[in-house]
C-alpha positions in Angstrom: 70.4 109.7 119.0 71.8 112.4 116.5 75.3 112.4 115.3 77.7 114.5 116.9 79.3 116.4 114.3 83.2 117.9 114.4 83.6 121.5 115.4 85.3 124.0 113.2 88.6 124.3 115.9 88.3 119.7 115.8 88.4 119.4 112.2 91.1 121.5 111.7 93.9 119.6 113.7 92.2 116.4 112.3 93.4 117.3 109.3 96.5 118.6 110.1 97.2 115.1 111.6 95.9 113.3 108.6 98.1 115.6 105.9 101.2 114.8 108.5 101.2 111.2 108.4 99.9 111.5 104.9 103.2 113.4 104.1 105.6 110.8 106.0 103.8 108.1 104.5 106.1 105.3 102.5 105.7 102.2 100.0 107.5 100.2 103.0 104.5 100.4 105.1 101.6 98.3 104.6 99.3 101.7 104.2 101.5 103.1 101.7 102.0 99.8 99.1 98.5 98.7 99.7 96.7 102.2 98.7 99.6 102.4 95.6 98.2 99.1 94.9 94.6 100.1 95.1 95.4 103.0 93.1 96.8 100.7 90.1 95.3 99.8 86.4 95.5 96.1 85.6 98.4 96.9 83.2 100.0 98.8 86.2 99.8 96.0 88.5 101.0 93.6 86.1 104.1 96.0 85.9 104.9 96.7 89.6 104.9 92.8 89.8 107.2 92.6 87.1 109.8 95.4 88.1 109.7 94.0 91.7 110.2 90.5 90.1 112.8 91.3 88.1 114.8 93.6 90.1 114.8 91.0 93.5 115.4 87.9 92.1 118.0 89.0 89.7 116.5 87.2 86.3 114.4 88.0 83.6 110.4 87.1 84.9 107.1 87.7 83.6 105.1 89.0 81.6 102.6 88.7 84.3 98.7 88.7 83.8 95.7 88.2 86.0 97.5 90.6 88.7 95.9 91.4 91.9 96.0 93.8 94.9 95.1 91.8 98.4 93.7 88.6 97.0 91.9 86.9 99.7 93.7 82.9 99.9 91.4 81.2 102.0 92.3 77.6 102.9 89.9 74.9 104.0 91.4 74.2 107.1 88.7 77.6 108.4 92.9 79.3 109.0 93.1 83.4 109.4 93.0 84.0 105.7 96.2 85.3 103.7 96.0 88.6 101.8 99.0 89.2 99.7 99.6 92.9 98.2 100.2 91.4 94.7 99.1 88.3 93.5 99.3 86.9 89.8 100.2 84.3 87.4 103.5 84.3 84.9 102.9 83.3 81.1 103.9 80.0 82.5 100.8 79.9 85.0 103.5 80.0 88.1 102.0 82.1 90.9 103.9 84.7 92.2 103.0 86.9 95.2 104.7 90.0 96.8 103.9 92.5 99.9 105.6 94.4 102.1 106.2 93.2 106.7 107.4 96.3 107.6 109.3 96.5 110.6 109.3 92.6 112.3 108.1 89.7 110.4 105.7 87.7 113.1 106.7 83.9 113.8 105.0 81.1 111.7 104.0 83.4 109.6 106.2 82.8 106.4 105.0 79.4 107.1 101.3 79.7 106.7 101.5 82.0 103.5 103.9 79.6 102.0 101.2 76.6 103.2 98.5 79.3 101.6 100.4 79.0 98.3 100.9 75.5 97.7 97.4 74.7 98.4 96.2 77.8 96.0 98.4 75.7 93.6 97.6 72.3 93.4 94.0 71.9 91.0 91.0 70.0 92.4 91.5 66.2 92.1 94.5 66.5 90.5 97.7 64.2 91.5 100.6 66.0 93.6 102.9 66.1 90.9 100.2 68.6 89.4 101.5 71.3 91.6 102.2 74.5 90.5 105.6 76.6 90.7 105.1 79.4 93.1 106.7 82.5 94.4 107.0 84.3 97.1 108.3 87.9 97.9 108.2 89.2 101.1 109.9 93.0 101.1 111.1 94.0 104.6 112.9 95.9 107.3 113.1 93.5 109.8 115.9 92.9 111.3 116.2 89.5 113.6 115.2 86.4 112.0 111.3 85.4 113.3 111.4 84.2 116.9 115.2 84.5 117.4 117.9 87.0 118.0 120.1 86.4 114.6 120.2 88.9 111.7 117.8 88.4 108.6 119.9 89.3 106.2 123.7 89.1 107.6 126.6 91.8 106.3 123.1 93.7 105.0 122.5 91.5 102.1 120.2 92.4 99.9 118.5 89.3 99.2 117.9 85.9 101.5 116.6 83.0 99.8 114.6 80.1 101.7 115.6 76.5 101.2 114.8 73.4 101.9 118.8 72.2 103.0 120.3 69.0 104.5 121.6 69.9 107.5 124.1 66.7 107.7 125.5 67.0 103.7 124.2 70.2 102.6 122.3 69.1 99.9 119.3 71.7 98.4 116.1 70.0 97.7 114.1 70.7 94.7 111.1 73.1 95.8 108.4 74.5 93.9 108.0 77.4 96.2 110.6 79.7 96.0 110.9 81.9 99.1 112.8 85.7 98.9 113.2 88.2 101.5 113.8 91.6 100.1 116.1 94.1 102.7 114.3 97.3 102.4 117.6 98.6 104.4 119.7 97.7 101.7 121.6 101.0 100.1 123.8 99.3 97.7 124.7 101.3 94.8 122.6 99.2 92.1 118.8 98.1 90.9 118.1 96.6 94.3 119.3 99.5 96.2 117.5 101.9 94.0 114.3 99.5 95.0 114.8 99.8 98.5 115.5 103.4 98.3 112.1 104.6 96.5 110.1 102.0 99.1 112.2 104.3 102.1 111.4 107.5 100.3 108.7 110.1 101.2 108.9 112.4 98.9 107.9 111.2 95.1 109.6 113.5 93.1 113.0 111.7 94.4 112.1 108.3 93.8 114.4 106.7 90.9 111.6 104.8 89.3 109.2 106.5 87.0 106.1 104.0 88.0 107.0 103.8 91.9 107.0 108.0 91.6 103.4 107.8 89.6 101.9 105.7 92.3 103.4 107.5 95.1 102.1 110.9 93.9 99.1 109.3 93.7 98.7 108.5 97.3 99.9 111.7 98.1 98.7 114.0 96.3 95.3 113.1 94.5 91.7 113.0 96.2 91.5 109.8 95.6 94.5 108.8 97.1 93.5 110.1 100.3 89.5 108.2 100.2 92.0 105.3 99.5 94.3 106.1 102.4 91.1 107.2 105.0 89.4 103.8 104.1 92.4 101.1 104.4 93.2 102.9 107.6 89.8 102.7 109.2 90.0 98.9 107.8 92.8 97.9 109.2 92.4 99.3 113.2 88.7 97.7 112.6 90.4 94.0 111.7 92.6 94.9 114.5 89.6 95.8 116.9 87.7 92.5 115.8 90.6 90.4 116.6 91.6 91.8 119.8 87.5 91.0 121.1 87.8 87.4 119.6 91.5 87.5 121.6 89.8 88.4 124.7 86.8 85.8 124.0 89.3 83.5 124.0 91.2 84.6 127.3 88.1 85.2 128.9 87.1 81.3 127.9 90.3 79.6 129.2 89.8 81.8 132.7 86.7 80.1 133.1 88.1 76.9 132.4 90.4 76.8 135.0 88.0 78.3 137.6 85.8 75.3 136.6 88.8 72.8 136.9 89.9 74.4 140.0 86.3 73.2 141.6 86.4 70.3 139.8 82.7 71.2 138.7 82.2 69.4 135.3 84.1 66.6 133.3 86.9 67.8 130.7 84.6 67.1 128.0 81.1 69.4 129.6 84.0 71.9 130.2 84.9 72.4 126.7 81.6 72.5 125.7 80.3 75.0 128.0 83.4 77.2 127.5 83.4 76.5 123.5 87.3 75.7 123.6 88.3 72.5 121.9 89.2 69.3 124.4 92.8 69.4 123.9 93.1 72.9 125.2 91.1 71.8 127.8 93.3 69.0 128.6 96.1 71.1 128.4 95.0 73.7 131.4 94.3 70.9 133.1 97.9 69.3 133.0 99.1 72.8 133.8 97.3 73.1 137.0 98.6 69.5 138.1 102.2 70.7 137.8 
């Protein structure tokens, strides 16, 4: 079957679409950092990890080597994979990672990368006190805390730094991953504000920092830029595509389940089977149509 091809009068508002949100794109979205990512040296990327290093934890880090743009962490549990923007070592082989949750920060989720790290850092058959220091940045407009109503970052903080606390004496536990939410709100009148500032900009030529302005005209305005852009845009609505059929597998699965347990055709163990959900699940639809 031949390919229909675009007609003059389609291809022109396609592209006026594609210059418009090419024009209001931003480094806070996850188009806009991952394509400035994509569009990086290695000695680029080892400096955008090292200005947003230095400017949100407030210390002197790096240098940085070994820097990479959406590093796949795969753990061996078979887990959705983590994909951090920027992922490298310090000259003290810590690991640091940073990327951008624009908008809302989905719940568990600072959970799993932080699991994703640890494991990335402990060597093969080595003992636990072998684990290496990691960090993790997470820049963000989100505003509620994952899962409940209360401010992120309260009075509009800059910064909010994960611990591991005592709740009864308020005692901070040594950690070796360090966890920091960067408020891309923030419009403080210093290096943090000018950060969050150039990630909320559109326009390049009045971004503060001469490598964030580089990158962003880059994105913008080169050809390259926009085969960048066009390609993680089709990527991302495929991933999304692929997991909202394996989402409806799923749903589809558990209806037939509970048709099954309904009739009480089948034991718990031929129903999981025959629906390729795992017993427990089972079990649990089972305990929900009892109530």
């Amino acid at each position: 079957m031949p390919v229909k091809k675009r007609s003059d009068h389609e291809v022109e508002p396609f592209k006026q679409k594609l210059e418009e949100y090419r024009r209001k794109l931003t480094l806070k979205t996850d188009v806009g950092f991952r394509v400035a990512g994509r569009l990086c040296s290695g000695p680029e990327l080892e400096q955008l990890m090292n200005l947003l290093a230095d400017v949100i934890t407030g210390r002197k880090t790096g240098p940085f080597h070994d820097v990479q743009t959406q590093k796949d962490l795969i753990t061996v549990t078979g887990a959705k994979s983590v994909e951090p923007d920027l992922f490298g070592n310090d000259e003290e082989d810590g690991i640091w990672c940073a990327e951008v949750q624009n908008e809302s920060i989905e719940a568990g989720r600072i959970e799993v990368e932080r699991a994703h790290l640890v494991l990335n850092g402990l060597p093969g058959g080595k003992p636990y006190s072998c684990l290496k220091k990691s960090h993790m940045i997470w820049m963000t407009d989100a505003i509620h805390i994952p899962g409940t109503g209360r401010l992120l970052f309260p009075d509009g903080q800059p910064v909010v730094r994960l611990e591991t606390v005592d709740s009864a004496t308020g005692r901070r536990f040594p950690d070796r991953t360090e966890v920091i939410l960067f408020n891309l709100r923030y419009k403080g009148n210093s290096k943090r504000g000018d950060l969050a500032h150039d990630f909320r900009e559109t326009d390049p030529k009045k971004m503060k920092n001469p490598l964030l302005r580089e990158l962003m005209q880059r994105v913008k305005y080169t050809e390259k830029g926009e085969m960048e852009m066009c390609e993680l845009t089709r990527q991302i609505f495929q991933d999304g595509k692929t997991e909202g059929l394996q989402e409806g597998e799923i749903r589809s699965s558990r209806k037939t389940a509970e048709q099954l347990l309904q009739m009480g055709i089948g034991s718990l163990q031929q129903i999981a089977k025959a629906t390729r959900l795992s017993l427990s699940e089972v079990q649990k639809l089972q305990a929900k149509l009892n109530t």
